[in-house]
Backbone as JSON, one array per atom type, in Angstrom:
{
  "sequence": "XXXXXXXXXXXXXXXXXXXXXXXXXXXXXXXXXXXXXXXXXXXXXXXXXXXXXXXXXXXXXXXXXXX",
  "N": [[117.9, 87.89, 88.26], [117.88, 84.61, 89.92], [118.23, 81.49, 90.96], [116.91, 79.13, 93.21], [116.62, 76.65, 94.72], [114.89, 75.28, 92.66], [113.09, 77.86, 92.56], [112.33, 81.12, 91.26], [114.05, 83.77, 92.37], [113.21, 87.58, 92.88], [115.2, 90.36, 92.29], [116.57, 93.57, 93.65], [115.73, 95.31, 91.68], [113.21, 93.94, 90.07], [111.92, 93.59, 91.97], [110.56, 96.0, 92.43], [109.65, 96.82, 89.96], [107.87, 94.99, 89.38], [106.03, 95.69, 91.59], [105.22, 98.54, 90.67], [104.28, 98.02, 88.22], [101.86, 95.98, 88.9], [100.35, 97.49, 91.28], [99.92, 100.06, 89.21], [97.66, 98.59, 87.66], [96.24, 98.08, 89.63], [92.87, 98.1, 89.9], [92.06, 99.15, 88.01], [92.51, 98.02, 86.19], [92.05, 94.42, 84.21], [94.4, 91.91, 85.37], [96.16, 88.95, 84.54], [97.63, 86.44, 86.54], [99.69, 83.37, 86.38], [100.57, 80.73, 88.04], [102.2, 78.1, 89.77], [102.67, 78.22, 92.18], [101.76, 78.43, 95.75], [100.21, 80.89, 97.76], [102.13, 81.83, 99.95], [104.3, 80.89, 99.46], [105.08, 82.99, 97.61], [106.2, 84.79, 99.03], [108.92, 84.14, 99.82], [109.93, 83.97, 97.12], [109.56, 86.88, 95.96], [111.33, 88.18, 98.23], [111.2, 90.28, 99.7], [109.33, 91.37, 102.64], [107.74, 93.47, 103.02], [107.18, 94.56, 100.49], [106.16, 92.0, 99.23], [104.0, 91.54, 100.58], [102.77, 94.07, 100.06], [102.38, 93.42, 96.85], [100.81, 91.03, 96.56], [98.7, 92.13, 98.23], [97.46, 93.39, 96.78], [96.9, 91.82, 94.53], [95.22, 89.71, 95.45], [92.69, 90.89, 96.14], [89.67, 90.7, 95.13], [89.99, 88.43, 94.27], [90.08, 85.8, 91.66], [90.05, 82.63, 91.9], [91.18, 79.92, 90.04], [90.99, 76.37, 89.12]],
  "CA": [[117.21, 86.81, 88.92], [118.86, 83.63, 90.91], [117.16, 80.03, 91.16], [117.14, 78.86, 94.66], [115.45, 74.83, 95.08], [114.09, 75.7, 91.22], [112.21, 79.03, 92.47], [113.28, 82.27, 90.38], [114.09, 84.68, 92.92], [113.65, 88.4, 92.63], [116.32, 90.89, 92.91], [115.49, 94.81, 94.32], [114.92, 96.06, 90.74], [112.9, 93.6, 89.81], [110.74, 94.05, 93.41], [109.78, 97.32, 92.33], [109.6, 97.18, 88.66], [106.59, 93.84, 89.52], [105.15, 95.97, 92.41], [105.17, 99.1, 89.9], [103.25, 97.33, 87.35], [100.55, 95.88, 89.84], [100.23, 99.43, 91.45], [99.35, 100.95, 87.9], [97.03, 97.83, 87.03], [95.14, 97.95, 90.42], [91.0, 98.87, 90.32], [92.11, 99.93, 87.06], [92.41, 96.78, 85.01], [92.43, 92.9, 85.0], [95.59, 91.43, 85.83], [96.07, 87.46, 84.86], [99.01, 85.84, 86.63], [99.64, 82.26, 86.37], [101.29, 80.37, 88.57], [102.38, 76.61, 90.34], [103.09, 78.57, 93.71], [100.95, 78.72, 96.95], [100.47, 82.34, 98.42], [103.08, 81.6, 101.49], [105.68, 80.6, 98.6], [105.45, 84.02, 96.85], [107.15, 85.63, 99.72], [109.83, 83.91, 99.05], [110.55, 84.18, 96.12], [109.54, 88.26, 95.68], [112.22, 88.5, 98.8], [111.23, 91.09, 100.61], [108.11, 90.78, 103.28], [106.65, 94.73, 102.77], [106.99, 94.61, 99.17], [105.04, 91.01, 99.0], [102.78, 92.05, 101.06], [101.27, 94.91, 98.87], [101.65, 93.09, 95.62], [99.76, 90.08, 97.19], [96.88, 92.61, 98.72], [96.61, 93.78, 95.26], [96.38, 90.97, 93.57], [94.24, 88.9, 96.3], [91.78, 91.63, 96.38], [88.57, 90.5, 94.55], [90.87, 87.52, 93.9], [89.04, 84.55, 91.71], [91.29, 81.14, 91.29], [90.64, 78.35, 88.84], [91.65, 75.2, 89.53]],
  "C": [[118.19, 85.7, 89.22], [117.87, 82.59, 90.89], [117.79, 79.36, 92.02], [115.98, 77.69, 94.6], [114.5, 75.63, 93.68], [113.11, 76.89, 91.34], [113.09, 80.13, 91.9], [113.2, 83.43, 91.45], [114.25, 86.35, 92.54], [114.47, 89.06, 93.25], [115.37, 92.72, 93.05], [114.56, 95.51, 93.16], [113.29, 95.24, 89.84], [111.38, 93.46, 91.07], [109.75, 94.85, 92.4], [109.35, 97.75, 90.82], [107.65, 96.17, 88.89], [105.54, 94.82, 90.4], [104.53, 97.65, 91.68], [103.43, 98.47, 88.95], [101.86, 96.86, 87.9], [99.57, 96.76, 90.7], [99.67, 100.31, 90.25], [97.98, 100.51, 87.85], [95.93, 98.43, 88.1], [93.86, 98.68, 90.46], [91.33, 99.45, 89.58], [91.65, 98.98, 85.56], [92.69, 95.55, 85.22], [93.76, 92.86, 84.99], [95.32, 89.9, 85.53], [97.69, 87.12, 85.23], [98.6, 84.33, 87.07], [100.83, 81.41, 86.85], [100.87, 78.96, 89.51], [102.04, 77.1, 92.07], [102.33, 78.74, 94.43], [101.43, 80.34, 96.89], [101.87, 82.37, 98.71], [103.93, 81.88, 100.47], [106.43, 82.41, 97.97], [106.46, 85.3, 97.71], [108.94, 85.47, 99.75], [110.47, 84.16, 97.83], [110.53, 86.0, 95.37], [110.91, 89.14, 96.96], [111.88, 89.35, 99.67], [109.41, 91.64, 101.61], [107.16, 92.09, 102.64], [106.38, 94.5, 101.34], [105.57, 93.22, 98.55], [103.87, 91.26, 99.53], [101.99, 92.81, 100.69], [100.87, 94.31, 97.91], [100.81, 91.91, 95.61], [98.55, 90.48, 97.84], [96.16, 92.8, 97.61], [96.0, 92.78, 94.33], [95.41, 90.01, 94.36], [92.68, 89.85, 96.44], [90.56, 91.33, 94.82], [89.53, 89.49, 93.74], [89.67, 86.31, 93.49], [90.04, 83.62, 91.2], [90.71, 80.42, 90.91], [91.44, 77.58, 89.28], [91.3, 74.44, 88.56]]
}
C-alpha cells in the first residue's frame, strides 16, 4: 500500500485479494465496512475502474448506510 493526499492506495494484490473476499461474502453473508470515504473516492483509492466497479456493486447492493 502507498498514501497519496492521506488516502491508502491499493496495489494489484491487494485489488484482488479485497475483491476475492467480497466475491465469497456476497448473498452469502453480511459484510460491515466502515469508512470516511464517499463512493466516487473509492475508485480511487482501489485503483483500478473494473475491479471497483464490482466490489462497489457488491457491496451497494441491498446497501443500508448509517449516518
Amino acid at each position: 500500500m502507498y498514501i497519496t493526499e492521506n488516502l491508502v492506495n491499493l496495489n494489484q494484490q491487494q485489488r484482488l485479494d479485497l475483491m476475492e473476499i467480497i466475491e465469497d461474502r456476497h448473498a452469502k453473508a453480511s459484510a460491515i465496512i466502515a469508512s470516511q470515504l464517499l463512493m466516487a473516492s473509492w475508485y480511487d483509492v482501489i485503483g483500478e475502474d473494473t475491479i471497483a466497479d464490482a466490489i462497489l456493486d457488491r457491496l451497494s447492493m441491498d446497501l443500508t448506510e448509517s449516518t
